[in-house]
Every structure is written in structure tokens, then in C-alpha cells.
PyMOL Python script that loads the backbone (N, CA, C, O; Angstrom):
from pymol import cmd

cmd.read_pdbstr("""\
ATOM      1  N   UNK A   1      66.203 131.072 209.528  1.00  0.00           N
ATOM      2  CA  UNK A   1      67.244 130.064 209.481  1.00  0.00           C
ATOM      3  C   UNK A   1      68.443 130.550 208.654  1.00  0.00           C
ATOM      4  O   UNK A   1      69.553 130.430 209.173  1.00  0.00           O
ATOM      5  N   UNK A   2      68.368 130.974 207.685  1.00  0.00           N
ATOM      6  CA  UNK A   2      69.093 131.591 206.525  1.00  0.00           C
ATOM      7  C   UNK A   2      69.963 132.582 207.033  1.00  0.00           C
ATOM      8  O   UNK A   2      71.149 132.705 206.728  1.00  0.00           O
ATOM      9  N   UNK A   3      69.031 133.603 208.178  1.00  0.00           N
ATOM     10  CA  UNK A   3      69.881 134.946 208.333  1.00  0.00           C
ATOM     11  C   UNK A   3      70.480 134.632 209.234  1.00  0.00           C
ATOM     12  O   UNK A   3      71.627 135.077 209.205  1.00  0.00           O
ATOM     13  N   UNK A   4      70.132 133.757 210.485  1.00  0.00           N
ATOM     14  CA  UNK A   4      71.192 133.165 211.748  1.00  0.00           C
ATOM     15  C   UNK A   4      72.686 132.463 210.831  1.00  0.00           C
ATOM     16  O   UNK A   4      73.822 132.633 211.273  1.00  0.00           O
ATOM     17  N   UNK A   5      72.424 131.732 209.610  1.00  0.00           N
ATOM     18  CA  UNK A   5      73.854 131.580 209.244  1.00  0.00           C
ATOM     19  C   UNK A   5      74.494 132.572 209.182  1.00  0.00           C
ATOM     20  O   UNK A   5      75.493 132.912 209.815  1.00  0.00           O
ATOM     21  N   UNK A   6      73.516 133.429 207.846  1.00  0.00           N
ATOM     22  CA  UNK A   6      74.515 134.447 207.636  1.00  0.00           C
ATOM     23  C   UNK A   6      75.273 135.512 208.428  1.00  0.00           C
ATOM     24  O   UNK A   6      76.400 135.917 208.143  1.00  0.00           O
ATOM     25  N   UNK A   7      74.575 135.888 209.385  1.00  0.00           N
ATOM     26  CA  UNK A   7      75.048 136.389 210.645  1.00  0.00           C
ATOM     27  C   UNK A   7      75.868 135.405 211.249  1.00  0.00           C
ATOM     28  O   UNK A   7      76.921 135.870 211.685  1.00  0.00           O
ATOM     29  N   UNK A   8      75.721 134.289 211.396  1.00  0.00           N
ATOM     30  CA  UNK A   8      77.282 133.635 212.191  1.00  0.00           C
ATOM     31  C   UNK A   8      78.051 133.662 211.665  1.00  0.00           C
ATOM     32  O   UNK A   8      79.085 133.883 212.295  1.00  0.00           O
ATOM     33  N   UNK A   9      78.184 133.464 210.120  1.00  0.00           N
ATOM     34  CA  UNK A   9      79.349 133.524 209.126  1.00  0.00           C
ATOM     35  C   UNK A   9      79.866 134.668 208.846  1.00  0.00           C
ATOM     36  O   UNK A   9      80.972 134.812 208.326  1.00  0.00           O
ATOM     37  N   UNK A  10      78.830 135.887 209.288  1.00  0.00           N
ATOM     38  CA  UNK A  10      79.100 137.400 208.518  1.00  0.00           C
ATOM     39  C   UNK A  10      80.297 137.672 210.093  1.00  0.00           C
ATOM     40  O   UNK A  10      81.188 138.454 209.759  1.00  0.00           O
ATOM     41  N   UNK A  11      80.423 137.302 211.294  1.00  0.00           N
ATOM     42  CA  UNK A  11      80.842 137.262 212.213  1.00  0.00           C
ATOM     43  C   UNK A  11      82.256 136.418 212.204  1.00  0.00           C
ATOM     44  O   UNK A  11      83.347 136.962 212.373  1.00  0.00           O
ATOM     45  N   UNK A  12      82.127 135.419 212.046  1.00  0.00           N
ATOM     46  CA  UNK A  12      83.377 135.010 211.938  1.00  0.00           C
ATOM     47  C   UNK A  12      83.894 135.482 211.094  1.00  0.00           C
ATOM     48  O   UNK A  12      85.047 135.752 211.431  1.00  0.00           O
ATOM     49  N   UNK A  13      83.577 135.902 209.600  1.00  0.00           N
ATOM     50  CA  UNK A  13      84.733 136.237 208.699  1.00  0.00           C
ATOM     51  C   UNK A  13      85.036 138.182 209.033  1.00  0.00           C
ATOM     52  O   UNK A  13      85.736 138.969 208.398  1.00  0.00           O
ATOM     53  N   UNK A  14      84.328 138.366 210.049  1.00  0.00           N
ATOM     54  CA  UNK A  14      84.662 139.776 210.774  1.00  0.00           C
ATOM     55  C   UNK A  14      85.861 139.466 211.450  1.00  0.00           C
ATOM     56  O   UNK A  14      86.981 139.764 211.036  1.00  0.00           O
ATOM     57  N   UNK A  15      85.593 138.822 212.565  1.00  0.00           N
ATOM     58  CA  UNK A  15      86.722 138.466 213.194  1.00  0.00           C
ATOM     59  C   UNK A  15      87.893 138.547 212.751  1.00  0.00           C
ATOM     60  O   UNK A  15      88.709 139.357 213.190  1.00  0.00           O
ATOM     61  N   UNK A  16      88.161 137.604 211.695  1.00  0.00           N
ATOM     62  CA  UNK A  16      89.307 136.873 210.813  1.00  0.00           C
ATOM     63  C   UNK A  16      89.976 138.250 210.112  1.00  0.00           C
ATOM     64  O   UNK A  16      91.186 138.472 210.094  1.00  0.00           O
ATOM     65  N   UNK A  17      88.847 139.213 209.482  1.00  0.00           N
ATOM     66  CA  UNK A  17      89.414 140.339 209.389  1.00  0.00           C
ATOM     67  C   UNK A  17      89.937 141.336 210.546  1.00  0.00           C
ATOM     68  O   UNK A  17      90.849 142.110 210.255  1.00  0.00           O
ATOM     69  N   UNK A  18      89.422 141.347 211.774  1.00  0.00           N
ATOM     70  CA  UNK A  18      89.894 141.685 212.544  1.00  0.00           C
ATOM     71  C   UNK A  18      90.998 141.321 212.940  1.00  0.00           C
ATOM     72  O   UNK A  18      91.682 142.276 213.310  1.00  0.00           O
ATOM     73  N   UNK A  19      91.427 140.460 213.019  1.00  0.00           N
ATOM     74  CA  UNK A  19      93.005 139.531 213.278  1.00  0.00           C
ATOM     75  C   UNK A  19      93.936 140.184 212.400  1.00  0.00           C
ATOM     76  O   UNK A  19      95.053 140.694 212.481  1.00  0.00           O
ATOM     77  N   UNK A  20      93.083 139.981 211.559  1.00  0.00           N
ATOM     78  CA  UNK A  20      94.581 140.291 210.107  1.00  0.00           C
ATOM     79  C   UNK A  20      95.052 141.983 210.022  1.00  0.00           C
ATOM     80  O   UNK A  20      96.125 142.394 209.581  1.00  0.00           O
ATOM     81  N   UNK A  21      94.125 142.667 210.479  1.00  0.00           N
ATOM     82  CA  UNK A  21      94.050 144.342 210.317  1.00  0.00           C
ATOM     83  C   UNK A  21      94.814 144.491 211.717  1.00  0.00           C
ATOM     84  O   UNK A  21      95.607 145.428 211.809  1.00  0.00           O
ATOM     85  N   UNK A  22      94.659 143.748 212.677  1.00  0.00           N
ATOM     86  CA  UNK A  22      95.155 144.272 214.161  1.00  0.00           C
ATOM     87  C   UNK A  22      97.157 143.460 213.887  1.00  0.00           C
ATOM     88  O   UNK A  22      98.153 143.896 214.465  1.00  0.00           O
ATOM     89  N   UNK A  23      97.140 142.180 212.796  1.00  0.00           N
ATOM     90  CA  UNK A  23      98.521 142.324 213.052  1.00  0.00           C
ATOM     91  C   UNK A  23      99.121 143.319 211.811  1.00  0.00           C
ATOM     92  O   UNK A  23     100.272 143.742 211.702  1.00  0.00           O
ATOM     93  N   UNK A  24      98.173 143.509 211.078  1.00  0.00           N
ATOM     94  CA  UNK A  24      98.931 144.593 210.312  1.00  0.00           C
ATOM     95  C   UNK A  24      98.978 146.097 211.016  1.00  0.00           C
ATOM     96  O   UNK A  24      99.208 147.161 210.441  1.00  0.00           O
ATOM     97  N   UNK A  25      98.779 145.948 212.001  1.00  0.00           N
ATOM     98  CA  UNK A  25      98.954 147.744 212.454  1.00  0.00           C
ATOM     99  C   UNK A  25     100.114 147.302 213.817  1.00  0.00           C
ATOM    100  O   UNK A  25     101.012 148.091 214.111  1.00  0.00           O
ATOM    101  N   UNK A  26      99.948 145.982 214.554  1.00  0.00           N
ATOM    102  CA  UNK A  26     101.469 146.088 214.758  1.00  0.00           C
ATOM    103  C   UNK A  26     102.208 145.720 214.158  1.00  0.00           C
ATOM    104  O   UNK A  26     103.196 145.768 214.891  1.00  0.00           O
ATOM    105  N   UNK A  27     102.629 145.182 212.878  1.00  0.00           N
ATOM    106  CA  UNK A  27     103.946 144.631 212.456  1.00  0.00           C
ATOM    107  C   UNK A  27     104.055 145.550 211.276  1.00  0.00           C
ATOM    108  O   UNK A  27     105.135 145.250 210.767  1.00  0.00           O
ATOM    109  N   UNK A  28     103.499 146.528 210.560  1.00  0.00           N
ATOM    110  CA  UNK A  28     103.264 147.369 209.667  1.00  0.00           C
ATOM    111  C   UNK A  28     104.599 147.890 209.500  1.00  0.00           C
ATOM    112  O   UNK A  28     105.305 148.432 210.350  1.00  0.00           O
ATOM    113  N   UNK A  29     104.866 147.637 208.203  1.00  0.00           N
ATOM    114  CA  UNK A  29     106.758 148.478 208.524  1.00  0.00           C
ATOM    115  C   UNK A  29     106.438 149.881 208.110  1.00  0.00           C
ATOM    116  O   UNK A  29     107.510 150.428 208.369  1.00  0.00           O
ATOM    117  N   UNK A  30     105.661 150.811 207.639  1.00  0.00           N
ATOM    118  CA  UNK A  30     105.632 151.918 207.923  1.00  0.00           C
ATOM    119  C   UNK A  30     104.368 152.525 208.410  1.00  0.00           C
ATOM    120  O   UNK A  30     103.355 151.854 208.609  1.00  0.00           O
ATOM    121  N   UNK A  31     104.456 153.998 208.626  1.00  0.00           N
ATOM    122  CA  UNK A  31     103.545 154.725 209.530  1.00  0.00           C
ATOM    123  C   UNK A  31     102.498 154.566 208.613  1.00  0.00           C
ATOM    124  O   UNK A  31     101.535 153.862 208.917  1.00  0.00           O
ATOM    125  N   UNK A  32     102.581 155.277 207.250  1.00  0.00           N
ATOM    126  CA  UNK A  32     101.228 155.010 206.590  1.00  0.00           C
ATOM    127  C   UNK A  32     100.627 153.232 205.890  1.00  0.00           C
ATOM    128  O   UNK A  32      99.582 153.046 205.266  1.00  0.00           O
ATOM    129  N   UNK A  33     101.270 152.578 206.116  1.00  0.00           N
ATOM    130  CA  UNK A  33     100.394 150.938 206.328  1.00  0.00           C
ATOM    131  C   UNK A  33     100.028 150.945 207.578  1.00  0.00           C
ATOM    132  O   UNK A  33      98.868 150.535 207.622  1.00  0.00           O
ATOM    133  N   UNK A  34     100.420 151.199 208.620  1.00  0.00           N
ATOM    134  CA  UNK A  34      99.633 151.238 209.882  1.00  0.00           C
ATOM    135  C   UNK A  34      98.579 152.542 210.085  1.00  0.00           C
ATOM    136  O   UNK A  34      97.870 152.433 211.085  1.00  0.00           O
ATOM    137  N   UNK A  35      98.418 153.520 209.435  1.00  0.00           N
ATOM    138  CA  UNK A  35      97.308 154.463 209.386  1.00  0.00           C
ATOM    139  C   UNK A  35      96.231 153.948 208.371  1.00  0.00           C
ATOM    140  O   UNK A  35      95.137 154.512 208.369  1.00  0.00           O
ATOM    141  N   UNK A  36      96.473 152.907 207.506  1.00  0.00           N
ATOM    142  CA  UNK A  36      95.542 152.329 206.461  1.00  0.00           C
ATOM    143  C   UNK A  36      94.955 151.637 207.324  1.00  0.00           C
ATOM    144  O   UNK A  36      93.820 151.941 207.692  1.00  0.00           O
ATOM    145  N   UNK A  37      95.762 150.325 207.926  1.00  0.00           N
ATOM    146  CA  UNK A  37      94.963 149.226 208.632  1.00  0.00           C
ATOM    147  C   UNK A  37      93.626 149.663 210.000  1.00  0.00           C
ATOM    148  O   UNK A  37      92.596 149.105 210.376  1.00  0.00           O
ATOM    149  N   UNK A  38      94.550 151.272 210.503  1.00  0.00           N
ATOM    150  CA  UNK A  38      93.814 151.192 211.469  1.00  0.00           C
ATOM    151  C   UNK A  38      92.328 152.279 210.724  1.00  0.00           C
ATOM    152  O   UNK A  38      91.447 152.643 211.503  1.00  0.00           O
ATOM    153  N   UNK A  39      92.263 152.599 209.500  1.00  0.00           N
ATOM    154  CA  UNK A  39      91.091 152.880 208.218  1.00  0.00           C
ATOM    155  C   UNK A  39      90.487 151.449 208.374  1.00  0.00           C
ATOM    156  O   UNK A  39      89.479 151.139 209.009  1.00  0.00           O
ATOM    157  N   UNK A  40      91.125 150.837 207.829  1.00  0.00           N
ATOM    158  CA  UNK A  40      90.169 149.426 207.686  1.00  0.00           C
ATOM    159  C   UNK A  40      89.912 148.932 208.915  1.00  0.00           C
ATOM    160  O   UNK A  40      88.861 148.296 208.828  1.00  0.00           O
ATOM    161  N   UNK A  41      90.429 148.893 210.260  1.00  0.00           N
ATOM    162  CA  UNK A  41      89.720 148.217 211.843  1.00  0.00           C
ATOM    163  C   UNK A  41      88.455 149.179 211.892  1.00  0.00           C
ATOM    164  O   UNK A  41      87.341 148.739 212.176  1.00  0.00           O
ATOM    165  N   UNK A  42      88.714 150.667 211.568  1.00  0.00           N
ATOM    166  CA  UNK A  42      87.319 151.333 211.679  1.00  0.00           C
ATOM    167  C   UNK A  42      86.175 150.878 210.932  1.00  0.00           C
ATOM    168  O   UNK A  42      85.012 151.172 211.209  1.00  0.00           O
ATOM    169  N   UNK A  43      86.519 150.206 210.048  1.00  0.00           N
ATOM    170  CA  UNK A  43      85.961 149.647 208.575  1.00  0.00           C
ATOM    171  C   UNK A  43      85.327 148.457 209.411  1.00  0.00           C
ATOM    172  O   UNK A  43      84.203 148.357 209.902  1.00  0.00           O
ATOM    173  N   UNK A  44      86.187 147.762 209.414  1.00  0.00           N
ATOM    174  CA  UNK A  44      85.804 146.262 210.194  1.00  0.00           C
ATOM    175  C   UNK A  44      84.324 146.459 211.416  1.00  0.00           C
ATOM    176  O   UNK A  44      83.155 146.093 211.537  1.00  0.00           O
ATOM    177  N   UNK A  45      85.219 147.175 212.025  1.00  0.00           N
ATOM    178  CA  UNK A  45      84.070 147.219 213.555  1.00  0.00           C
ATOM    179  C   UNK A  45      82.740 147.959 213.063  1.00  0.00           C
ATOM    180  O   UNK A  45      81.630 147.661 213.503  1.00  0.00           O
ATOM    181  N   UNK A  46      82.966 148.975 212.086  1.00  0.00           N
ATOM    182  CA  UNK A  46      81.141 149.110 211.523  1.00  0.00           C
ATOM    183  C   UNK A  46      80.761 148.521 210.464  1.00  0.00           C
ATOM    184  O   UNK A  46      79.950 149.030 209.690  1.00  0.00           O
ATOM    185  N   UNK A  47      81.428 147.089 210.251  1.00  0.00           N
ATOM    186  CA  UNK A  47      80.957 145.850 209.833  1.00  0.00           C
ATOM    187  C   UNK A  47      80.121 145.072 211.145  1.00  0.00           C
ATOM    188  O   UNK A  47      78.967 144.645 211.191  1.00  0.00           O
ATOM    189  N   UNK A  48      80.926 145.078 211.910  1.00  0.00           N
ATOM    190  CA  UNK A  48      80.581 144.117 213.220  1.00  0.00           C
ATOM    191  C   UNK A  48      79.308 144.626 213.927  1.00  0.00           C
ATOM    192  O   UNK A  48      78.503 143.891 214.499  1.00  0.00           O
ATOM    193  N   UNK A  49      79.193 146.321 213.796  1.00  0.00           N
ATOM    194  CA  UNK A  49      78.055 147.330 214.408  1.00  0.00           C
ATOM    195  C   UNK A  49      76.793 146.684 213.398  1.00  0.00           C
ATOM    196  O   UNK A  49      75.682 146.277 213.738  1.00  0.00           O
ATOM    197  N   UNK A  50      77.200 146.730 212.504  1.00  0.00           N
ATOM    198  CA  UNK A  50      75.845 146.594 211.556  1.00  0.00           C
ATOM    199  C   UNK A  50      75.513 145.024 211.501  1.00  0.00           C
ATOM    200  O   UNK A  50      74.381 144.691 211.151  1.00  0.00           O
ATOM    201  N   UNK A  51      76.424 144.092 211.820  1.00  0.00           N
ATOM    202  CA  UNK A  51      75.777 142.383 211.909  1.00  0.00           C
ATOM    203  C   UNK A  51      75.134 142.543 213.297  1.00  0.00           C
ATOM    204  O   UNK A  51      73.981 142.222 213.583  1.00  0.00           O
ATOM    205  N   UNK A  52      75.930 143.016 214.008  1.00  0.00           N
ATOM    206  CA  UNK A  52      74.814 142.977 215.329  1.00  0.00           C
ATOM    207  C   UNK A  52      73.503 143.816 215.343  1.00  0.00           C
ATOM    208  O   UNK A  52      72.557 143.555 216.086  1.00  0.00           O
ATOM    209  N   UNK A  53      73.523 144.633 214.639  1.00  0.00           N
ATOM    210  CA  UNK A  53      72.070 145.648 214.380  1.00  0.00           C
ATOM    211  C   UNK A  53      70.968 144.678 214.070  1.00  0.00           C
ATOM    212  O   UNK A  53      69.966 144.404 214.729  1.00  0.00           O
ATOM    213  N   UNK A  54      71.519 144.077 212.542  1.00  0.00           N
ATOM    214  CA  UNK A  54      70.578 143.173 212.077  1.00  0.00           C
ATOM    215  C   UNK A  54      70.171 141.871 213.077  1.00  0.00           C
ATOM    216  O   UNK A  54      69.029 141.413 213.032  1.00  0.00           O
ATOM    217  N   UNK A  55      71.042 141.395 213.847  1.00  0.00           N
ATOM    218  CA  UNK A  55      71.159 140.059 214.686  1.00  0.00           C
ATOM    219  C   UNK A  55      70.415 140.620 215.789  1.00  0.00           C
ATOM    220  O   UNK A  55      69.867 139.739 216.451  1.00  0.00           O
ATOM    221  N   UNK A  56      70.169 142.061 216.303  1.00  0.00           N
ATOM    222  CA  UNK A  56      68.943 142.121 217.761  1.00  0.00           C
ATOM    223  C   UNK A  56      68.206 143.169 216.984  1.00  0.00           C
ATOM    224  O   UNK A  56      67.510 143.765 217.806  1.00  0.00           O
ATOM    225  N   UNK A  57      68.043 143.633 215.888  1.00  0.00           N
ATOM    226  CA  UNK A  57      66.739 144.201 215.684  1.00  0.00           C
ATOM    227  C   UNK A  57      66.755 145.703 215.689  1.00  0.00           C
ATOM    228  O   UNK A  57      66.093 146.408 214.928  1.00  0.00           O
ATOM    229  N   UNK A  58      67.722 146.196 216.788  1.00  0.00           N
ATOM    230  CA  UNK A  58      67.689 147.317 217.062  1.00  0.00           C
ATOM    231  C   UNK A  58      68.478 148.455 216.436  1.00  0.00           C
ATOM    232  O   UNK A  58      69.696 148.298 216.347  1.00  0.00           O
ATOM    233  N   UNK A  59      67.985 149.473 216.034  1.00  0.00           N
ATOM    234  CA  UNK A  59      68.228 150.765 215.086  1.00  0.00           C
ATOM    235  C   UNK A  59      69.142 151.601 215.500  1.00  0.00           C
ATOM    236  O   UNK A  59      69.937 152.127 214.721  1.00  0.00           O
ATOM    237  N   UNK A  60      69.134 151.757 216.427  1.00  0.00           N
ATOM    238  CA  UNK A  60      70.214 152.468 217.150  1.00  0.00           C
ATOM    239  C   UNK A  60      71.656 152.727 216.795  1.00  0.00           C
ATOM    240  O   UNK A  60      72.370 153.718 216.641  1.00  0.00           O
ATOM    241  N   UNK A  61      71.824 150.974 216.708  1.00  0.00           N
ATOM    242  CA  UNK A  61      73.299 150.804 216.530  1.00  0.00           C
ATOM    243  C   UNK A  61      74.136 151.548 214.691  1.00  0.00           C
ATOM    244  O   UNK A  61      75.195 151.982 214.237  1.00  0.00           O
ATOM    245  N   UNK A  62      72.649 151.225 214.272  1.00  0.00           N
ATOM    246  CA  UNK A  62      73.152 152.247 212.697  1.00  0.00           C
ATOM    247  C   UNK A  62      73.350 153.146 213.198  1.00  0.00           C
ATOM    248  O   UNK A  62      74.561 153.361 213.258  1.00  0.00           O
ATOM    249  N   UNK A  63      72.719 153.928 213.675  1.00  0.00           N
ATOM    250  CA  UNK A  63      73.509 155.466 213.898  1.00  0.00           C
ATOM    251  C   UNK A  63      74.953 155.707 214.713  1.00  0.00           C
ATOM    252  O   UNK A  63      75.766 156.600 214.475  1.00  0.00           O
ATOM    253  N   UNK A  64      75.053 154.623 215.783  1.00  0.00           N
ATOM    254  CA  UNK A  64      76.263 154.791 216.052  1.00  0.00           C
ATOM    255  C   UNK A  64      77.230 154.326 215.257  1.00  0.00           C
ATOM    256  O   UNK A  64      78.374 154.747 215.429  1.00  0.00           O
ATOM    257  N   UNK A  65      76.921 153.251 214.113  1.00  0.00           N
ATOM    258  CA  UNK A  65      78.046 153.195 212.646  1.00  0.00           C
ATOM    259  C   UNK A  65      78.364 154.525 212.078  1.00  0.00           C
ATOM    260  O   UNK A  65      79.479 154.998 211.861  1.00  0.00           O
ATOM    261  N   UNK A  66      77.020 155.128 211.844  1.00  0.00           N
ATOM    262  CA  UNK A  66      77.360 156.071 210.976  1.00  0.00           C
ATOM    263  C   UNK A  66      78.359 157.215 211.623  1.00  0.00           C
ATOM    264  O   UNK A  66      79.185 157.840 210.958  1.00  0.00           O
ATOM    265  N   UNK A  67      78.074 157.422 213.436  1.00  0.00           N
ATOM    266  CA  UNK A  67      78.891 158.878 213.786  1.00  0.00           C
ATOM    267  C   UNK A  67      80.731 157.283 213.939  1.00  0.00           C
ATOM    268  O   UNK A  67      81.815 157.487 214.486  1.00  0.00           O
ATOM    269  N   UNK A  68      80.523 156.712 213.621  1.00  0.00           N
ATOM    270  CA  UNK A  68      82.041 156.305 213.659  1.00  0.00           C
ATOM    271  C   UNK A  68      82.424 156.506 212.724  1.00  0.00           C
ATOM    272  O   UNK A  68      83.506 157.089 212.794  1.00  0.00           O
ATOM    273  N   UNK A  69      81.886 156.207 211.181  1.00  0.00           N
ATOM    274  CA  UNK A  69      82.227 156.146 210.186  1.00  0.00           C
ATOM    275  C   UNK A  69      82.905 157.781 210.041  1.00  0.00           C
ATOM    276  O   UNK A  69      83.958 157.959 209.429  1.00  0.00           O
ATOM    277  N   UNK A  70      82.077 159.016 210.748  1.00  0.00           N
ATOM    278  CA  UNK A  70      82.456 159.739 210.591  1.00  0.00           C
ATOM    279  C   UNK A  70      83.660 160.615 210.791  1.00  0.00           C
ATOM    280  O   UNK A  70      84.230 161.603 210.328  1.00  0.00           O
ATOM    281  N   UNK A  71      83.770 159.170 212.294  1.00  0.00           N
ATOM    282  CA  UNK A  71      85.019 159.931 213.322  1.00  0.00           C
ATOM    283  C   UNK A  71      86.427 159.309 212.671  1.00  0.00           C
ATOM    284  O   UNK A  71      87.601 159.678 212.716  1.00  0.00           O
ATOM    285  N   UNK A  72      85.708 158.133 212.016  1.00  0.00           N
ATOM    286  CA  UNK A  72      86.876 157.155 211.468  1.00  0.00           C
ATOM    287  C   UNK A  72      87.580 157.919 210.277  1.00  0.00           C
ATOM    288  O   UNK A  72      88.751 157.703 209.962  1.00  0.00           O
ATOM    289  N   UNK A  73      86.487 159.132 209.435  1.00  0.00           N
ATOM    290  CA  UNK A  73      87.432 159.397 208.042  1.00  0.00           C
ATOM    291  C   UNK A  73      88.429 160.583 208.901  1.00  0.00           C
ATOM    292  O   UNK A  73      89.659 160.570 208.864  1.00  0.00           O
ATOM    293  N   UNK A  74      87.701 161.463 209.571  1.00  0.00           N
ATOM    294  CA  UNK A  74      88.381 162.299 209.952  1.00  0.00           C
ATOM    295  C   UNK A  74      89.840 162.026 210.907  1.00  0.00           C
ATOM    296  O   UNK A  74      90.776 162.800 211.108  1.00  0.00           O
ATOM    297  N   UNK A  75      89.646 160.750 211.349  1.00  0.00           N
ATOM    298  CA  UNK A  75      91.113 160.303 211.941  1.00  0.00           C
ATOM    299  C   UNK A  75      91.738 159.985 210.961  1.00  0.00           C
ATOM    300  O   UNK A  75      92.759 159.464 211.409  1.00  0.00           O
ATOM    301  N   UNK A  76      91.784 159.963 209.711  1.00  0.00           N
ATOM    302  CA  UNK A  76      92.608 159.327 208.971  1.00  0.00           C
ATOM    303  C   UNK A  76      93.003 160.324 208.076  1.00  0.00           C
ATOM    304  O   UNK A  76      94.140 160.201 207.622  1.00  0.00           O
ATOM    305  N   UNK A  77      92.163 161.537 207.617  1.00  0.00           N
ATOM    306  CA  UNK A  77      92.816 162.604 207.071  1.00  0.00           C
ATOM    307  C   UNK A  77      93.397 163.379 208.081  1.00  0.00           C
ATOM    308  O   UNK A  77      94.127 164.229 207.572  1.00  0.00           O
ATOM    309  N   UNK A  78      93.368 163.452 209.620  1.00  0.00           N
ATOM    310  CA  UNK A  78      94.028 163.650 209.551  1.00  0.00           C
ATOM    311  C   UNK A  78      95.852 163.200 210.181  1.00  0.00           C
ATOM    312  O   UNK A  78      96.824 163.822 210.611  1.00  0.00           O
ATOM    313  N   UNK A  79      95.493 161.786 209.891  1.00  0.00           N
ATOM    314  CA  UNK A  79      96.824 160.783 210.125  1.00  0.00           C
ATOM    315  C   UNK A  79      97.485 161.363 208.897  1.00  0.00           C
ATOM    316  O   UNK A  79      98.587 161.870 209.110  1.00  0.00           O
ATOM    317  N   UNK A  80      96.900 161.401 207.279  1.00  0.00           N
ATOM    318  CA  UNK A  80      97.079 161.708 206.487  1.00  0.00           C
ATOM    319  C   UNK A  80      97.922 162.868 206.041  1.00  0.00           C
ATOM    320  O   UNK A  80      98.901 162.653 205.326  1.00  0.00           O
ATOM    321  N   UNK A  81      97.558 164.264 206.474  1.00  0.00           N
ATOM    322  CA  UNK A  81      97.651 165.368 206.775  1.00  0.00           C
ATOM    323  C   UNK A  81      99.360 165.217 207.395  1.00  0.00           C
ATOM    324  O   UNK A  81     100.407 165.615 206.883  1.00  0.00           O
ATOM    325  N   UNK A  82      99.068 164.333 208.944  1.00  0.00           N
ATOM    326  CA  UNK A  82     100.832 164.649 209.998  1.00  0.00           C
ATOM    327  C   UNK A  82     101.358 164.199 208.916  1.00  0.00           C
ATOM    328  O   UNK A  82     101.470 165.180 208.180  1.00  0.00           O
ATOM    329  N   UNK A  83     101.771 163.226 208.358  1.00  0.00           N
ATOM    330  CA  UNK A  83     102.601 162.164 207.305  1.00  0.00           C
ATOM    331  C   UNK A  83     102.926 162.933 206.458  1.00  0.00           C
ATOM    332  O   UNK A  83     104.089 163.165 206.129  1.00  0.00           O
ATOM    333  N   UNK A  84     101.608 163.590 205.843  1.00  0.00           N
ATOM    334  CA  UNK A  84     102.395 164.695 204.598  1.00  0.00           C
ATOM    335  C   UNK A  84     103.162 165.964 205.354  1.00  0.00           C
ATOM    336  O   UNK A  84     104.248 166.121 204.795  1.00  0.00           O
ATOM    337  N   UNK A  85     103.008 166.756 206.242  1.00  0.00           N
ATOM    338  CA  UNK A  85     103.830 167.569 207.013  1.00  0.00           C
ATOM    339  C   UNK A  85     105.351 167.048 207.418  1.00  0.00           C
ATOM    340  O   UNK A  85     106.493 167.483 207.564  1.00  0.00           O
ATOM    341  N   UNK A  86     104.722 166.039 207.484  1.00  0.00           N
ATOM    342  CA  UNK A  86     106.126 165.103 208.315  1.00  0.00           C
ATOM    343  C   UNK A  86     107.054 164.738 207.195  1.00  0.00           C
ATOM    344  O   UNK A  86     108.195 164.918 207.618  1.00  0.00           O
ATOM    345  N   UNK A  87     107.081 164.320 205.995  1.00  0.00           N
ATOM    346  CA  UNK A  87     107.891 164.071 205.239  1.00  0.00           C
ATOM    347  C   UNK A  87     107.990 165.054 204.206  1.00  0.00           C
ATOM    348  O   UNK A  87     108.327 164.700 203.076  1.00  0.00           O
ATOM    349  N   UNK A  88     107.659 166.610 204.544  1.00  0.00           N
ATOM    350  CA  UNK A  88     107.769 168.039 204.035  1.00  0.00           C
ATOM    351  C   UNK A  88     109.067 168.693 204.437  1.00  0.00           C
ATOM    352  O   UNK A  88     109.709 169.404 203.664  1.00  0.00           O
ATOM    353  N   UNK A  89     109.559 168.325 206.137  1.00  0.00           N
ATOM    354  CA  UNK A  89     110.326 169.238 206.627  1.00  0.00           C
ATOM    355  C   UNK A  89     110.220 169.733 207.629  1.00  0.00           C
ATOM    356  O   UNK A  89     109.004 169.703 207.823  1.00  0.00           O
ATOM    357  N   UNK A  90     110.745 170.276 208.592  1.00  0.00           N
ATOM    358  CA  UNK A  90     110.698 171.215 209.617  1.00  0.00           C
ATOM    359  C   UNK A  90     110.034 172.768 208.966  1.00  0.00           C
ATOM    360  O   UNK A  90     108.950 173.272 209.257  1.00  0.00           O
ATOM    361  N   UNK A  91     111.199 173.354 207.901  1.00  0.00           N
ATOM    362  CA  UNK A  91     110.934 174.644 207.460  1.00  0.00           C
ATOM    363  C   UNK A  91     110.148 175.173 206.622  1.00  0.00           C
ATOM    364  O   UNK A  91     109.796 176.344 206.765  1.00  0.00           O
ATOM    365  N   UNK A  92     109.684 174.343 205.494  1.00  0.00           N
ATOM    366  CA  UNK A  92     108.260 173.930 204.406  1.00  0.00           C
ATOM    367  C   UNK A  92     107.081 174.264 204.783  1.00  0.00           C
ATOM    368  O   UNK A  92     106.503 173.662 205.687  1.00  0.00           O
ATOM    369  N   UNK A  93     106.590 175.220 204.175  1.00  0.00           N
ATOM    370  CA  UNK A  93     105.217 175.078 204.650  1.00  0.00           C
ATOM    371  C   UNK A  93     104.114 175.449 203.473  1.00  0.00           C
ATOM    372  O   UNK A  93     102.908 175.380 203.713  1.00  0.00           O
TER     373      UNK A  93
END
""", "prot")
cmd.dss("prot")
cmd.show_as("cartoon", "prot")
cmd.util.cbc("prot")
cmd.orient("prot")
């Protein structure tokens, strides 16, 4: 009884973060607040991977958190990475 709340509640307040991260990556006035938010949607959705893990039981879905989690840092260093190149210069290296 306990964990069906918490799983409906752990869900909606996913959502709600989902809303708020998806209008911060379109209305984001610069490139790196919109390379954060879309850090935290990766964030969010292996929130959402892991309420549904617990909500059917099945193991699986951890591991596919974890290879996102993985794909998620590496998109972001290297979002990280263009941004610092990018506000280096053309000739800088």
C-alpha cells in the first residue's frame, strides 16, 4: 500500500520535473543552461527508469539506467568540452 503511493507520487513529482527541465532547455538564454538542463532530463528519466523498475519488479531496467547514466555524463563533457573551444577562438588551441 505504502510503495503504490510512493511510486505514484515518486511519478508525478518526475513528471513536474520533467516539465520544468524540458522548458528550461527551450527558453534557456544560454548554450550552457541548456546543456545543464538537458544533464538534469538525463537525470530525470533515470529517475523515471528506476520508479518503474521498482513498480514491475524487473532488473533489467537498472542496467539500462546505469548504460544511460553513462551515455548521459559523456554527452555533457562533451557539450562541455565544444563551449570551452567555442569561447577560446578560432586560432587557440
Amino acid at each position: 500500500m505504502i510503495v503504490t503511493i510512493a511510486i505514484h507520487l515518486a511519478l508525478a513529482l518526475l513528471t513536474l520535473a520533467l516539465l520544468m527541465v524540458a522548458l528550461r532547455v527551450i527558453v534557456g538564454p544560454t548554450l550552457a543552461d541548456r546543456v545543464l538542463a538537458l544533464d538534469q532530463l538525463v537525470s530525470t528519466v533515470i529517475g523515471f527508469i528506476a520508479v518503474i523498475a521498482v513498480k514491475t519488479g524487473f532488473g533489467l531496467y537498472i542496467d539500462i539506467a546505469l548504460a544511460l547514466a553513462l551515455v548521459g555524463f559523456l554527452a555533457t563533457a562533451a557539450f562541455a568540452r565544444y563551449i570551452y573551444l567555442r569561447g577560446r577562438g578560432e586560432g587557440e588551441e
